[in-house]
C-alpha positions, 0 to 999 in steps of 0.5 A: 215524757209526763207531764207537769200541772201547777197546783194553785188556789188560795192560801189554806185551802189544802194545796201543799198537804195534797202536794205532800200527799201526792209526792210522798215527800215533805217537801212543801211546808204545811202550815196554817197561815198564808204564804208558808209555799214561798218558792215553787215546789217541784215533785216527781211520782210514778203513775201507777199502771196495772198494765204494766205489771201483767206485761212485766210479769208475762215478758220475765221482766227484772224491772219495772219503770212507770211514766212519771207525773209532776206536780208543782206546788205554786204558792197561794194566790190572793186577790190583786195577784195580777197587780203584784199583791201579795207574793203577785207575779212570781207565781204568775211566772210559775203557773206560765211553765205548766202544762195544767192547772189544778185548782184545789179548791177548799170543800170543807169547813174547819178550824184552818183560818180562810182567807176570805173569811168564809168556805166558798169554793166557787168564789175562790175559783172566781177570784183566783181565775180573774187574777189569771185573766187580768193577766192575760188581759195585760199581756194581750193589750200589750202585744196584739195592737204591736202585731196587728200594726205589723201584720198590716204593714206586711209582716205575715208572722204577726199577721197569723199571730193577731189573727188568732190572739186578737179574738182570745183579747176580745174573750177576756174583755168579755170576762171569758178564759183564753182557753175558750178560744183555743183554736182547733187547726194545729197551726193556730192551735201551736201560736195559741200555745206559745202565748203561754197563756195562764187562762189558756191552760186546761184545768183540773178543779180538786175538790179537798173535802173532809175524811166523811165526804171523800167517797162522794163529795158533800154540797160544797163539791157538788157545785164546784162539779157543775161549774166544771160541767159548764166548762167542759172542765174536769173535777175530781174529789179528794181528801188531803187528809186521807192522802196524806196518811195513805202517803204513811202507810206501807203499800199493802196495809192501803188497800184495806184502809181506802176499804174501810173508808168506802173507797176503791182508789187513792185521791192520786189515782183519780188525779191522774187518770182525770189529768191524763183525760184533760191533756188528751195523753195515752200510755204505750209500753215497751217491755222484754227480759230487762224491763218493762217500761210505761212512756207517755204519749199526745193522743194522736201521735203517729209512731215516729213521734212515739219512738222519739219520746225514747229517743232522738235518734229513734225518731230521726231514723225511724223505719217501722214499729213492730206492734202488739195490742195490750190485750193482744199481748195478754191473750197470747202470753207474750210476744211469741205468741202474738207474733205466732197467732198474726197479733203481732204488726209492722206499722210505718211512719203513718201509723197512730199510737193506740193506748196501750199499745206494746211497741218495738221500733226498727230504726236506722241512723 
């Protein structure tokens, strides 16, 4: 289990260089003009994890399997998108299947034409996110007068979906994403959820900078970090064009390379790691002879939800999950030893997965 995050903005402004980057692929055709994403470009990478090495290296592991992050590279969006402007509803639909938004904003001034004719990251973030909420708008007005009739008329489904929806209707009339009114309590958290909202999606802005400013951002980044600040939003800073030659090199000349430039990571471990904070996922392992394995997990998430990201059957018959902390399992060089020094515990259906977490499920089916 991963998860899957919609890269969107407007055209030009770096989506499809970063989704080449980050991918390691061509897929997506980077071009300088408007609209050279036509269909939505779906790309697999693995997520880099130390752990998973030490675990792998301390078990004798013959391999290694990282969860995997998608990224869907969704065509740029213009102003009148909602009303089928340009390439209009088709990216609409795109954005509705992803767990995430990522929002490439353009931080950087340059030769590549812009579309509205000036480098504004906070006006491109306005215009893409008013299409998305005049949207959601339209597809509110349409259902919540339906289910408010029926709730009155005695039909508690739609009464319990109005009761939740109508008050997300009156957010985006103000001018407000859906997201603000995502409910706490789980149940109405999950009828919020299957609205498919596109304002309803947590987001991630990336700010795309220039080679210079890509160890600490410029003046363009930092107001796009305080709009996020403001929305309880996450922001990353990235260059494209620096992800885009690491994705060339071979993997032990990119250490040296992000050095010279003043940075410690890629743009891709940052992307991920702000994703994993912004979806509330952690990662648990499991590891033996044949391989070590990274699985993603909801924060929250007790252990028979953890063995059915396995598998079906896992969950379905669960029993009990024999669990070592990581560290623990570090400091004991393994499961023997953690087993040997009481590291090593057998948790039932109602224990919560920690980050980190190596397990072993007992199931029966």
């Amino acid at each position: 289990m991963g998860f899957r995050c919609g890269i969107v903005g407007l055209p030009n402004v770096g989506k499809s260089t970063l989704f080449n980057a980050l991918t390691e692929t061509a897929a997506a055709q980077a071009a300088n003009y408007p609209f050279c994403t036509i269909e939505p470009n779906v790309g697999n990478v693995a997520v880099p994890d130390p752990r998973a090495d030490n675990l792998a290296e301390i078990a004798h592991s013959a391999k290694i399997i990282e969860t995997q992050l998608g990224f869907v590279d969704i065509a740029g969006l213009v102003r009148g998108a909602s009303k089928g402007e340009g390439l209009g509803n088709q990216f609409l639909a795109n954005i509705r299947e992803v767990d995430a938004i990522i929002h490439v904003l353009r931080c950087f001034e340059g030769e590549v034409t812009h579309v509205e004719g000036k480098v504004d990251p906070i006006a491109d973030a306005e215009t893409v996110e008013t299409e998305l909420m005049l949207a959601d708008l339209d597809s509110l007005e349409r259902r919540v007068p339906n289910l408010l009739k029926k709730g009155a008329q005695g039909d508690k489904e739609s009464k319990a979906q109005a009761a939740v929806l109508a008050p997300v209707l009156d957010l985006l009339r103000d001018g407000k994403p859906a997201r603000l009114g995502r409910p706490s309590d789980p149940e109405e958290a999950a009828i919020f959820d299957q609205a498919q909202l596109l304002t309803g999606k947590p987001v991630l802005y990336v700010c795309n900078v220039d080679e210079g400013a890509a160890a600490d951002g410029n003046a363009l980044s930092a107001r796009v970090f305080e709009k996020a600040k403001a929305e309880g939003a996450q922001a990353v800073v990235v260059s494209a064009a620096i992800e885009a030659e690491i994705a060339t090199m071979a993997p032990e000349d990119r250490g040296e390379f992000l050095s010279d430039l003043g940075l410690t990571e890629t743009g891709l471990a940052r992307v991920i790691r702000a994703g994993y904070a912004l979806l509330d996922l952690i990662t648990f392992f499991t590891c033996g002879p044949k391989e070590t394995r990274a699985w993603t997990l909801a924060k929250g998430s007790k252990a028979p939800q953890a063995a059915g990201v396995i598998h079906s059957d896992f969950e379905r018959g669960f029993i009990r999950a024999e669990t070592i902390a990581y560290d623990d399992y570090v400091a004991c060089n393994g499961e023997t030893g953690a087993r040997d020094a009481g590291k090593l515990r057998s948790e039932g259906k109602d224990y919560v997965v920690h980050d980190g977490d190596v397990m072993l499920f007992r199931f029966n089916v």
